[in-house]
C-alpha positions in Angstrom: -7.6 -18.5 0.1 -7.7 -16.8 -3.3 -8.1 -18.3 -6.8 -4.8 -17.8 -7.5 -2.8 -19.0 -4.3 -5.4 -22.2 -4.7 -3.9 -23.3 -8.2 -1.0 -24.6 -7.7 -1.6 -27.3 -5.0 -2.8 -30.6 -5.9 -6.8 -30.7 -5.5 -7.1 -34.5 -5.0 -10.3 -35.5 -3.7 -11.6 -33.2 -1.4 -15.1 -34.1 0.8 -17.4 -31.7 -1.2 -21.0 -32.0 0.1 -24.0 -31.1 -2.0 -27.4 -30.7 -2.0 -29.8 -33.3 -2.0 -32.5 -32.1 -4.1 -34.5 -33.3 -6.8 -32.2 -32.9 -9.8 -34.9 -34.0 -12.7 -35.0 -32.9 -16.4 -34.4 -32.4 -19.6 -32.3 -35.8 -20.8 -30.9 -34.6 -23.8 -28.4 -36.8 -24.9 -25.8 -36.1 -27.7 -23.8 -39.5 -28.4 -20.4 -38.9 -30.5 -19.0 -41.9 -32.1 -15.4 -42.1 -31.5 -14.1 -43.3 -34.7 -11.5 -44.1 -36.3 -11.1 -42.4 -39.6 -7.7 -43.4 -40.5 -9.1 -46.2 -43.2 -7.5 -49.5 -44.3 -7.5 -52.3 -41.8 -8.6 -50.2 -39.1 -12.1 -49.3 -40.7 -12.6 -52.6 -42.2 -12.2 -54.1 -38.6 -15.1 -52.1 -37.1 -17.7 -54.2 -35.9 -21.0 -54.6 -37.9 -23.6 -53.5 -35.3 -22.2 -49.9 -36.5 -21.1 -48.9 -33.3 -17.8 -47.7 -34.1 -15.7 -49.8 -32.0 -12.8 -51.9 -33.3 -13.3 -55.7 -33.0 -10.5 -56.7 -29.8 -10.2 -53.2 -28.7 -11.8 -52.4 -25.0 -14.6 -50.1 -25.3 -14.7 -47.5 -23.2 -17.9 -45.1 -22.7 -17.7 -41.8 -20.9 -20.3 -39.5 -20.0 -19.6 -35.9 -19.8 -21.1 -32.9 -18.6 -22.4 -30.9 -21.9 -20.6 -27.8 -21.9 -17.5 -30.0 -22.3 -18.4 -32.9 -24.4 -18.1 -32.1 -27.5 -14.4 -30.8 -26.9 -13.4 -34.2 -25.3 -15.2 -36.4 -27.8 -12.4 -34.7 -30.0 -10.1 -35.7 -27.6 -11.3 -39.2 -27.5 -11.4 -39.6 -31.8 -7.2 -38.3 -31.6 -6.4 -40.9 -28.8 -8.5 -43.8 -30.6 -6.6 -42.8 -33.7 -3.1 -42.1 -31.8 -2.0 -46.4 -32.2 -2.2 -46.3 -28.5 -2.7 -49.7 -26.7 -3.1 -50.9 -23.0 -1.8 -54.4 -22.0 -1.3 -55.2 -25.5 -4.7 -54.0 -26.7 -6.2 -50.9 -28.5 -9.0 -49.0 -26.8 -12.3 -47.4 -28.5 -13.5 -43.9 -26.4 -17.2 -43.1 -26.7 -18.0 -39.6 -25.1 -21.6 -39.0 -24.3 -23.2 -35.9 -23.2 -25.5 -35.6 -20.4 -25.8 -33.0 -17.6 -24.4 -34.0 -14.5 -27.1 -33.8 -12.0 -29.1 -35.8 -15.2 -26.4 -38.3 -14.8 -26.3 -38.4 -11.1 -29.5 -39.7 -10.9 -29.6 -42.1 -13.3 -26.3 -43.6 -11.9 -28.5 -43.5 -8.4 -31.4 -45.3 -9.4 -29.3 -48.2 -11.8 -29.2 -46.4 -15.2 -31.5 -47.5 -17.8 -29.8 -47.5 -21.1 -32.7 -47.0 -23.1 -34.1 -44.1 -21.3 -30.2 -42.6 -20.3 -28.4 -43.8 -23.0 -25.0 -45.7 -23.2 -23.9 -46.7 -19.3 -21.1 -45.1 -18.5 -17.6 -46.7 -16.9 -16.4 -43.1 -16.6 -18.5 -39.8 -15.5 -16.9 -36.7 -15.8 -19.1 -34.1 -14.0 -19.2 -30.2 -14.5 -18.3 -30.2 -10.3 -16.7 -33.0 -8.1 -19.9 -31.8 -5.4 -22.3 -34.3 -8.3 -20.0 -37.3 -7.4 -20.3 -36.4 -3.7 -23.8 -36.7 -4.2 -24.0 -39.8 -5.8 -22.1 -41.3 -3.1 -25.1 -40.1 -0.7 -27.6 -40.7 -3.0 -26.3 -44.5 -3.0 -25.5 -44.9 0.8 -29.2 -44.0 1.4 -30.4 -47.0 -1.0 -27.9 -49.5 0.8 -26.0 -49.4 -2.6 -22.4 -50.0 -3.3 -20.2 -46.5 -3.6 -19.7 -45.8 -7.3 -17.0 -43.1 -6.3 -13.4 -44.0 -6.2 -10.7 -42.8 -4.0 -9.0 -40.3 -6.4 -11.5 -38.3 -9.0 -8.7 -36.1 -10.3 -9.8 -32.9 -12.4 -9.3 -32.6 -16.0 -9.9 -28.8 -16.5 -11.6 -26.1 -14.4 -13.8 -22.7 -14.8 -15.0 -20.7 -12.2 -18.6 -18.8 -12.0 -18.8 -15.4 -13.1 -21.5 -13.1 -13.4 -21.8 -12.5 -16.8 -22.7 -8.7 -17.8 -22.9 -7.2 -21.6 -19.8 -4.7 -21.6 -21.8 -1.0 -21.6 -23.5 -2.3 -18.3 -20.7 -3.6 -16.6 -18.6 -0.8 -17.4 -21.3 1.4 -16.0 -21.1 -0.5 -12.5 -16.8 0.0 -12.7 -15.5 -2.8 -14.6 -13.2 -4.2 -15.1 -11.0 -1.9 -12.5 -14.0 -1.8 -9.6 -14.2 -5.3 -7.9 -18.1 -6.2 -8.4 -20.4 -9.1 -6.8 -23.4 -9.7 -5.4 -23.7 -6.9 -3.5 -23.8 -4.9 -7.0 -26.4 -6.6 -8.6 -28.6 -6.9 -4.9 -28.4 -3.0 -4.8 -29.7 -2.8 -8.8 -32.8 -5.2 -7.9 -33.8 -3.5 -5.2 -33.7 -0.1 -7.1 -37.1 0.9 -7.9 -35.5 3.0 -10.5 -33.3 -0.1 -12.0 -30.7 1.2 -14.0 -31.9 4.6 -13.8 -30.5 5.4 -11.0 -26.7 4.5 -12.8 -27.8 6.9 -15.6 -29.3 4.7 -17.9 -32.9 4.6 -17.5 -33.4 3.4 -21.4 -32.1 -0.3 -19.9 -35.2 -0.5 -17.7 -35.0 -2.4 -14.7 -32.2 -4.9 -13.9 -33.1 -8.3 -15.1 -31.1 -11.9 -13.9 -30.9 -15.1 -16.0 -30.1 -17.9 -13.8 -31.2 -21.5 -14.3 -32.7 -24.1 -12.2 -30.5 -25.0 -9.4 -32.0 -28.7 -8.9 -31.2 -28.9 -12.5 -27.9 -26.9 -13.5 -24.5 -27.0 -12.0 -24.0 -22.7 -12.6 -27.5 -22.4 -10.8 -26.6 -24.3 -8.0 -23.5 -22.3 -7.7 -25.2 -19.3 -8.2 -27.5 -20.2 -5.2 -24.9 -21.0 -3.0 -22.6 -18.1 -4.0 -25.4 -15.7 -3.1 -26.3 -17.3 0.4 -22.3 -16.7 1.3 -22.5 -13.5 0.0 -25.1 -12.2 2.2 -23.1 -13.5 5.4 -20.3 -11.3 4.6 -18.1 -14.8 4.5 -16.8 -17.3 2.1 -16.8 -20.3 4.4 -18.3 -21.8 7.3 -21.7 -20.9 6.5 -24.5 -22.2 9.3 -28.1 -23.2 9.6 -28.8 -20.4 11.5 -27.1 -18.3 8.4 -29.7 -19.8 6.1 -32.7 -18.8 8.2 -31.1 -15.6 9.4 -34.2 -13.2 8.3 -31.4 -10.5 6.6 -30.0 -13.3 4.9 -33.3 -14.5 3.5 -33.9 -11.4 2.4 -30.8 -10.7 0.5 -30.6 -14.2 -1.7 -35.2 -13.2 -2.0 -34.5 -9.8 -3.3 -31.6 -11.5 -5.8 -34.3 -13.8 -6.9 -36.7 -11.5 -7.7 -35.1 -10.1 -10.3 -35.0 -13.2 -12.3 -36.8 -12.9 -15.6 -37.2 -17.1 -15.7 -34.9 -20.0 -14.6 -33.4 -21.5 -17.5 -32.8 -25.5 -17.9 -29.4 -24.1 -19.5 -27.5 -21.6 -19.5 -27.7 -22.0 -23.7 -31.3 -20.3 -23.6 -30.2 -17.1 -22.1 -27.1 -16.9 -24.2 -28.7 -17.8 -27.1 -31.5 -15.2 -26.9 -29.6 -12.6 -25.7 -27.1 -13.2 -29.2 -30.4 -13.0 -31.0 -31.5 -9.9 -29.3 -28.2 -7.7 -29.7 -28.2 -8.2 -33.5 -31.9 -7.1 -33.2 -30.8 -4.5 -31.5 -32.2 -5.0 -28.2 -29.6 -6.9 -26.2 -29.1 -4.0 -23.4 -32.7 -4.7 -22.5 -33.5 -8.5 -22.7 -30.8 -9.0 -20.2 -28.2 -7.2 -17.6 -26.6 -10.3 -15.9 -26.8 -13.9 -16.7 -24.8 -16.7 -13.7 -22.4 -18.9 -16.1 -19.3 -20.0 -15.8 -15.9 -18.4 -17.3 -15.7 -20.4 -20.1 -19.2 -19.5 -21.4 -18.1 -16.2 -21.5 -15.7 -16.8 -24.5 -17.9 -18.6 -26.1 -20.6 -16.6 -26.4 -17.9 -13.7 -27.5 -16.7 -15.8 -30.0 -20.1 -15.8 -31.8 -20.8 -19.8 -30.4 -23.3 -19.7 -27.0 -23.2 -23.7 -27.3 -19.8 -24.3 -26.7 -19.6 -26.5 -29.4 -16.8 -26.4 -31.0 -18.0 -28.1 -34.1 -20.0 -24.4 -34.6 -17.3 -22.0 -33.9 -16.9 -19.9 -36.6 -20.5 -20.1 -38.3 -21.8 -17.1 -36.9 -19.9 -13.4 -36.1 -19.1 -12.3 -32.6 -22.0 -10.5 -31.1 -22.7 -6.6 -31.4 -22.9 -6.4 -27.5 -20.0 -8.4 -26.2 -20.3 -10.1 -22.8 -17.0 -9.4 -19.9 -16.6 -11.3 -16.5 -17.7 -10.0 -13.0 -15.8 -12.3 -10.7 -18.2 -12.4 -7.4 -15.7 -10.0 -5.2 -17.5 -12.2 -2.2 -16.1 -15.2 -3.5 -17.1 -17.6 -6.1 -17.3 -21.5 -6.6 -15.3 -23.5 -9.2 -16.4 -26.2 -11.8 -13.7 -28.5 -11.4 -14.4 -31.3 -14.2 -13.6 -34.5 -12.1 -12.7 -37.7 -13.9 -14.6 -40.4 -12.1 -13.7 -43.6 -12.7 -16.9 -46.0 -11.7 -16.0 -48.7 -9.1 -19.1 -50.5 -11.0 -19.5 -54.4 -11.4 -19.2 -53.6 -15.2 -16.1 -51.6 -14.9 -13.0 -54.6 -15.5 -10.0 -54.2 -14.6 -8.9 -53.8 -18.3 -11.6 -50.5 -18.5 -10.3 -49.5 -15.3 -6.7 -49.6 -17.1 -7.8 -48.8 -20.5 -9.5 -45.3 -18.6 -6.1 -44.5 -16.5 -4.7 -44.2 -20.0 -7.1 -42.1 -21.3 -7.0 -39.7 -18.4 -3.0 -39.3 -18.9 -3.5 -38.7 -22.3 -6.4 -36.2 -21.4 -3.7 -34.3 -19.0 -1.0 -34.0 -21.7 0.3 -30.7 -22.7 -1.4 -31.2 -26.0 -4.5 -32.1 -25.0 -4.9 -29.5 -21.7 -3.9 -26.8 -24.3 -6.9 -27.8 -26.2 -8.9 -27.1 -22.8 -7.1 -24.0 -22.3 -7.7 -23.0 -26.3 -11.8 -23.6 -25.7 -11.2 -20.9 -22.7 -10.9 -23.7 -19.9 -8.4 -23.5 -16.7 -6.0 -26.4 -17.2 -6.9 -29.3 -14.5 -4.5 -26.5 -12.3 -6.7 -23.9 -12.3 -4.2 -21.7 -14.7 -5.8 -19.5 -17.5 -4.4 -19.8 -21.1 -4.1 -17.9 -23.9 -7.9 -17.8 -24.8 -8.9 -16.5 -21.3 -7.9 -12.4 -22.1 -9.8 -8.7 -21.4 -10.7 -8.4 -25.2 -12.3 -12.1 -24.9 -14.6 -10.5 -21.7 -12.0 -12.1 -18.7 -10.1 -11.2 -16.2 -7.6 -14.1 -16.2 -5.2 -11.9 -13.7 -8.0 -11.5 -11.4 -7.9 -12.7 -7.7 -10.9 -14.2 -6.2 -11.8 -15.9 -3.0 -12.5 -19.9 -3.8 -16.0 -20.9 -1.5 -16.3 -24.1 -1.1 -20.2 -26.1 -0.3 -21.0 -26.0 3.3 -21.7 -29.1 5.3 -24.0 -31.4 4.1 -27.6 -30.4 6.1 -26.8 -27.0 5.9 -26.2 -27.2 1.7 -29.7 -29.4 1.8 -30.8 -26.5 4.1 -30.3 -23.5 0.8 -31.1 -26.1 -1.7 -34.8 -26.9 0.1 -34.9 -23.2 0.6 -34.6 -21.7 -2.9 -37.9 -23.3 -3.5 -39.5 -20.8 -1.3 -37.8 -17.7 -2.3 -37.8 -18.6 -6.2 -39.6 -15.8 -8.0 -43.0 -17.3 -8.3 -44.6 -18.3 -11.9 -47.8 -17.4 -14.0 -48.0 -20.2 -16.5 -50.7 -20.7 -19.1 -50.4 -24.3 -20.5 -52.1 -25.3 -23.9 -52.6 -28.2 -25.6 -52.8 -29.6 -28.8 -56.0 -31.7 -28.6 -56.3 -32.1 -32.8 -56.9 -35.4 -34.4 -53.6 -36.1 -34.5 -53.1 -36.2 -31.0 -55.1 -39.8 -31.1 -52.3 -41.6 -33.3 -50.9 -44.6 -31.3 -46.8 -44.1 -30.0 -45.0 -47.0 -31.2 -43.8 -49.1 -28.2 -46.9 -48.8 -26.8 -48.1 -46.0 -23.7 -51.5 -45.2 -25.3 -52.3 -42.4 -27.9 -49.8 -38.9 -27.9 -52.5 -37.2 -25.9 -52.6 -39.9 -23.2 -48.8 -39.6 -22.7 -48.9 -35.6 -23.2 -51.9 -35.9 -20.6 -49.6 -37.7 -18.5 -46.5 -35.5 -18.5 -48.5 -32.4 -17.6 -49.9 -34.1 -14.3 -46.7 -35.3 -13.3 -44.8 -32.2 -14.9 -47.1 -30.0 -12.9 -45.6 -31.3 -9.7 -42.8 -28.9 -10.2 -44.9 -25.5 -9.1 -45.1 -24.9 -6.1 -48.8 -24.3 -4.2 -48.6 -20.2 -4.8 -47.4 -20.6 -8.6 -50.4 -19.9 -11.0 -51.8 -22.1 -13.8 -54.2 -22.0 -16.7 -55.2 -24.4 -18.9 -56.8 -24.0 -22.7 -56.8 -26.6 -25.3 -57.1 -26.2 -29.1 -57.6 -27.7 -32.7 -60.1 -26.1 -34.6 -63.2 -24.6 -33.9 -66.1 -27.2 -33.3 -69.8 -26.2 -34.9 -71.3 -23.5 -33.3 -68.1 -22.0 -31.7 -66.1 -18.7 -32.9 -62.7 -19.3 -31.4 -60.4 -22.8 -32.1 -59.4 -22.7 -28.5 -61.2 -23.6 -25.3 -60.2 -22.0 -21.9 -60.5 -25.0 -19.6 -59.3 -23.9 -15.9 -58.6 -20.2 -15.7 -55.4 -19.1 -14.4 -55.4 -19.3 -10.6 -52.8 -20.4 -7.5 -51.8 -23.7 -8.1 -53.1 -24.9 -4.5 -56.5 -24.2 -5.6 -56.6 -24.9 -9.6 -55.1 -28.3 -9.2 -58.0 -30.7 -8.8 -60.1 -28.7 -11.6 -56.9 -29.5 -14.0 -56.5 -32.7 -13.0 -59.9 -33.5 -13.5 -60.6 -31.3 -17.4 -56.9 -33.1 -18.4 -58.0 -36.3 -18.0 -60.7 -35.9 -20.1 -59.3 -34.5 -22.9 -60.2 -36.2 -26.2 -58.4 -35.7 -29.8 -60.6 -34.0 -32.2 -60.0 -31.4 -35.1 -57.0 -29.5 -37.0 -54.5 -27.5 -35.2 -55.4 -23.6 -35.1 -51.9 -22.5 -33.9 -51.1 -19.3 -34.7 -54.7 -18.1 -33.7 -54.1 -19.5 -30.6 -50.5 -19.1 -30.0 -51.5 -14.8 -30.0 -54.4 -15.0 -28.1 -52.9 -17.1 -25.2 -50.1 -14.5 -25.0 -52.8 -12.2 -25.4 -54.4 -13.1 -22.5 -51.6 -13.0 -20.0 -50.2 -9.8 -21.1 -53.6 -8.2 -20.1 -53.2 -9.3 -16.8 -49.6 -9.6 -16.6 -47.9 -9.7 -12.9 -45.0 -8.1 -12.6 -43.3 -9.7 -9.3 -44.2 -12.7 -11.6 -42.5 -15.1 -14.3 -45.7 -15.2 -17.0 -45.4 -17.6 -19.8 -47.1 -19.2 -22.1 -46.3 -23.3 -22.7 -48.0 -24.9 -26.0 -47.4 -28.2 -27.1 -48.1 -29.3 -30.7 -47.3 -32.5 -32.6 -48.2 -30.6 -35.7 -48.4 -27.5 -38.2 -50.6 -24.3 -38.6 -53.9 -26.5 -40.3 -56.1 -23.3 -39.9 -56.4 -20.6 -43.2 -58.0 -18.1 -41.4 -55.0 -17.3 -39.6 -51.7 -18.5 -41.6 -49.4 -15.3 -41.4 -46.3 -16.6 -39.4 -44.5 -12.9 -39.8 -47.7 -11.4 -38.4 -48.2 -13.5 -35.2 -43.8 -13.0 -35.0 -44.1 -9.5 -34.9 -47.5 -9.6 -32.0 -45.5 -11.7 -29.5 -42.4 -10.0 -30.0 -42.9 -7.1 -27.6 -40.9 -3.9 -27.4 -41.8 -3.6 -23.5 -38.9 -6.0 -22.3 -40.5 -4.9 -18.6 -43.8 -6.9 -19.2 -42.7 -10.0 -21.5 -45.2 -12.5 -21.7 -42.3 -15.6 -22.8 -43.5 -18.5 -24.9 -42.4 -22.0 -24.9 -43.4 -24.0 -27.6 -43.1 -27.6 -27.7 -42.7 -29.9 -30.6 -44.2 -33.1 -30.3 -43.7 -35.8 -33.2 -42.0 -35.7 -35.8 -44.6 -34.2 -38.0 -44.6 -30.7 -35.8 -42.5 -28.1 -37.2 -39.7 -27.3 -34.6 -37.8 -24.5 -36.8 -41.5 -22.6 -36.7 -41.8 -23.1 -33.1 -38.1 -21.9 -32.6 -38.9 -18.9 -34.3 -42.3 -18.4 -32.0 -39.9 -18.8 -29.4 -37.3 -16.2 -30.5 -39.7 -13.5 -30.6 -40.6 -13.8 -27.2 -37.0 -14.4 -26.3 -37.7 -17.9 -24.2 -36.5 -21.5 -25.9 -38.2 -24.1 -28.0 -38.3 -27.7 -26.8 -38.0 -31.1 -29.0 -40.4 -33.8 -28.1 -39.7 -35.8 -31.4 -39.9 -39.0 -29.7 -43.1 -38.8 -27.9 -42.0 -41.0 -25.0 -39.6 -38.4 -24.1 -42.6 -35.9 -23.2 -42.6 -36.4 -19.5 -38.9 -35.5 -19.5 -39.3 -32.3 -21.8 -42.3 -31.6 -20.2 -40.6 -31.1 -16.7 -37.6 -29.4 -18.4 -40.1 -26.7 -19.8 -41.4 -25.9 -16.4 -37.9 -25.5 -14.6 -38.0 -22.4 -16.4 -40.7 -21.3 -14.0 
C-alpha cells in the first residue's frame, strides 16, 4: 500500500511491535509553562508555588517528543487561554519535552520526577511502535498496561533521506525515484562520488543517529533491513541473518561518519559548514524525518519555532529522497496514560485537549511547521522549493513481528561502524569541590559516569584514556596518557583500574591539551573507524602558555573531511565555559554537551558515547 492510498483511512491503533533494546540517554528536558497571559483575574489567580496553573483548574502535563514540543506547548498556551472548560472547570496544559524512547523508559521503570521531570498523564511519542513498547516493557515487570485502547495520531512525517540539493540532483532527483539501493551503491564505491563526476565531494559520508536512542535511527535501521530483502513487509529471521542481507545494511553502516544522539547535531553542523563553505563535504545524506527537512531550509535545524526567523536559509539547501523501497512513518500518537494518577476529570480534561489539538486551526498549525495533518495529507509548507516531494508516492513499511524487530535491533550492534575514542579528563583542583545533594566530589561522579558510560562500546571499539590540569614539577606536558588506545576487550580493566584512582590536582591546561589529543588520533587515524576525541571540563583555559582560542580553532578544524578526528567537549559545572566548548566543537564539526548540573553526568556521559 502507498503513502498516499494509506491517508485517508482511519489509522486507529494498530499492533506495532518494536524493538526491545536499551533505549538510554541524553535526558534533556525543556519544560514550557503553559500560561495564561491574558492578565486580570486570571493572572492574579495563579497559584503561588509559581507553577503556572490556575487555582480550580485540572492540571494537565503532557510529554512530548522534542521535534514537536515546542509547537504544541503553543498549542497548549492558546487552549489554556481559549475560556475553555470541562465539566464546569478550566484546564492548565503543561507540555514537556523529552524523547520518546527517554520517556519510554522512564514510564517503564515508575518515572522519577526529579531525575525525568514532571510525570506525565499524556505521552505523545514521535511513533505509536514507543507505546507498543512500553506495553512490553511493562508486561515483562508484571506491571499494569499504561496504553489505552485508542492512541489516535495528532500529526505525521515520514523518513526521508535527506541530501544537500547539488548531490541529490546528481543521483536524479527529484524525477529519478532514489533509496537505499542509491546510497549502498555510493558506499561501496571506492571512488565515492567520483565515480558520479564529482570527485571534489570525497567519499559518500551518512549521518544517522543511535537507533537504541532516536526514533529516525531506528527507522532508518529497519528501513534498510527491508530494503535489502527487496520487500516492504513480512520481513523474517532468516531475512535478518541472511548473509547478503547482512552485508547490505554492514556496507550502509559503514559509511556513517558518527551516530548522532539527534538528528540536531548533524543539521546543525552541516548549516555551520555550508556558510563556511564546506557543506558538500561534511555530509552527503543525513536519515531525518520530512519535517526536518523544512526546517533546516528554513534556516531553523531545531525545529523550534520560537527560532524561526533568526538565522537565513542555508547556502546549500537540503531536498527529500523518499526510500523508493519503502519508508516508515512517525505518526505522533496521543496516549492517554491509564495510570492510578490519571482521574477521570484528566482523562476528560485530556479528550478535550486532543479535539482541540485536531481542529482545523490547530492541525494547520502542524501542517504550517511542515507536518502531515493526523491524515497523513501535506499542507502548504511541504513544497519542491521547501526540499519535498509532497506529490510523491511511497510504499508505507510497517515493524516486523516482535522477535524478529528485537532480532535487527540486537543486530545493529554488530554491524555499527566501530569507534576509536580517546577520552580525557579534567583532573584540576576543581574537580574536588563537593556536588550539592551529596554523591562525592565532581571527579567521583565524572569517575563514575565513564565506568558505567563505557559500557556502551562494544569489546572491538577502541579507548584511550589521558587526564589533565597543569603540568606537575618536573613534567613538560599538562596532560598525562594513562591507558593507550587499544580494543576495548583488552584496555578495560587497565581503565578501570587508573580511573579509579584519579585524584584532583592543578589548573586546567585545555587548549594544550584539547590539540594534542586530536593530535594524537589524527596520526594514527583509522579510516573504517569513527575517531574522536571526548574531554570533559568543569572549567576554563587556566594555562598562559597556551591561551589562543582562534589558533587551536583553526588546528582542529581540518580541511581533510576524509580523516576528521571529531571532538566532543563536555561542560561540567557551571563555571566551565560551554559557548568556548561549542565553538571547539564546531570546528571539528561534532556537538558540545551540557553537564551544568553535575548529577546529570552519567546521563550526558552515555549520550556523548551514542555518538560512537
Amino acid at each position: 500500500m502507498t503513502y498516499g492510498e494509506q491517508t485517508g483511512r482511519s489509522r486507529g491503533r494498530r499492533a506495532i511491535p518494536l524493538v526491545l533494546a536499551v533505549v538510554v540517554g541524553l535526558v534533556l528536558v525543556l519544560v514550557v509553562r503553559a500560561l495564561v497571559t491574558g492578565g486580570g483575574d486570571d493572572d492574579a489567580q495563579q497559584r503561588a508555588d509559581g507553577s503556572g496553573q490556575r487555582t480550580g483548574c485540572t492540571p494537565l502535563h503532557v510529554t512530548a517528543s522534542s521535534e514537536k514540543a515546542a509547537l504544541l506547548a503553543r498549542v497548549a498556551a492558546d487552549y489554556n487561554r481559549s475560556g475553555r472548560t470541562v465539566d464546569g472547570s478550566c484546564v492548565d496544559v503543561e507540555v514537556t519535552s523529552k524523547a520518546s524512547g527517554g520517556a519510554m523508559e522512564a514510564l517503564a521503570r515508575g518515572w522519577d520526577e526529579k531525575v525525568d521531570g514532571p510525570r506525565p498523564d499524556v505521552w505523545t511519542p514521535a511513533s505509536r511502535s514507543w507505546s507498543v513498547l512500553l506495553e512490553q516493557r511493562t508486561a515483562a515487570q508484571d506491571k499494569g498496561d499504561l496504553v489505552p485502547a485508542e492512541t489516535p495520531s495528532i500529526a505525521q512525517t515520514p523518513l526521508v533521506i535527506a541530501m544537500p540539493k547539488p548531490m541529490a540532483e546528481a543521483l536524479g532527483w527529484p524525477d529519478k525515484p532514489l533509496g537505499w539501493a542509491d546510497v549502498l551503491s555510493l558506499a561501496r564505491d571506492p571512488k565515492g562520488w567520483g565515480g558520479k563526476g564529482h570527485a571534489e565531494w570525497g567519499a559518500f559520508k551518512l549521518g544517522k543517529t543511535n537507533p537504541q536512542f532516536s526514533t529516525s535511527g531506528l527507522n532508518a535501521t529497519i528501513g534498510t533491513y527491508f530494503a535489502a530483502t527487496g520487500r516492504s513487509s513480512d520481513l523474517t529471521a532468516k531475512d535478518v541473518s541472511n548473509p547478503k542481507v547482512v552485508a547490505y545494511v554492514k556496507a550502509i553502516e559503514g559509511s556513517v561518519v558518527h551516530y548522532g544522539d539527534t538528528t540536531l547535531t548533524f543539521l546543525e553542523n552541516l548549516y555551520q559548514a555550508a556558510e563556511a563553505g564546506r557543506g558538500l563535504t561534511y555530509i552527503s545524506a543525513v536519515t531525518v524525518e520530512e519535517k526536518s527537512v523544512w526546517d533546516y531550509n528554513q534556516g531553523n535545524p531545531s525545529g523550534d519555532p520560537g527560532t524561526l526567523g533568526q538565522r537565513g536559509k542555508p547556502r546549500v539547501p537540503l531536498v527529500a529522497v523518499y526510500p523508493k523501497e519503502g519508508t516508515l512513518v512517525s505518526d505522533n500518537p496521543y496516549v492517554v496514560l491509564t495510570a492510578e494518577w490519571v482521574d477521570a476529570a484528566k482523562k476528560r480534561a485530556a479528550a478535550d485537549f486532543l479535539a482541540f489539538v485536531t481542529e482545523p486551526a490547530q492541525q494547520k498549525r502542524f501542517t504550517d511547521a511542515a507536518f502531515r495533518d493526523a491524515g497523513g495529507k501535506p499542507g502548504g509548507a511541504l513544497t519542491r522549493d521547501n526540499g519535498a516531494l509532497p506529490d510523491r508516492q511511497f510504499a508505507v513499511i510497517d515493524p516486523p513481528a516482535p522477535a524478529v524487530l528485537d532480532q535487527v535491533a540486537r543486530s545493529w550492534e554488530s554491524l555499527r561502524k566501530r569507534a576509536r575514542v580517546l577520552l580525557v579528563l579534567d583532573t584540576s583542583g576543581s574537580m574536588g569541590g563537593a556536588v550539592p545533594g551529596g554523591g562525592g566530589s565532581k571527579l567521583d561522579l565524572a569517575k563514575r559516569a565513564a565506568l558505567q558510560a563505557t559500557t556502551q562500546l562494544a569489546p572491538d571499539d577502541e579507548l584511550g584514556l589521558w587526564t589533565f590540569s597543569t603540568p606537575a614539577e618536573g613534567e613538560a606536558n599538562p596532560y598525562r596518557e594513562l591507558v593507550p588506545t587499544g580494543r576495548v576487550g583488552a584496555v578495560l580493566p587497565a581503565f578501570k583500574q587508573k580511573v579509579g584512582a584519579l585524584e584532583p590536582d592543578g589548573g586546567t591546561a585545555l587548549y594544550t591539551t584539547t590539540r594534542d589529543a586530536v593530535r594524537q588520533v589524527q596520526d594514527t587515524f583509522d579510516r573504517s573507524r569513527i575517531n574522536a576525541v571526548v574531554v570533559l571540563t568543569d572549567g576554563k583555559n587556566e594555562y598562559p602558555p597556551d591561551n589562543n582560542l582562534d589558533r587551536l580553532l583553526s588546528d582542529i578544524g581540518s580541511e581533510d573531511t576524509e580523516a576528521s578526528v571529531r571532538v566532543f567537549p563536555i561542560a561540567y559545572g557551571t563555571a566551565a565555559d560551554l559557548d568556548i566548548l561549542k565553538r571547539i566543537a564546531a570546528s571539528s564539526r561534532a556537538a558540545a554537551y551540557d553537564a551544568s548540573d553535575p548529577a546529570s553526568i552519567v546521563n550526558v556521559l552515555t549520550a556523548v558515547l551514542s555518538n560512537f
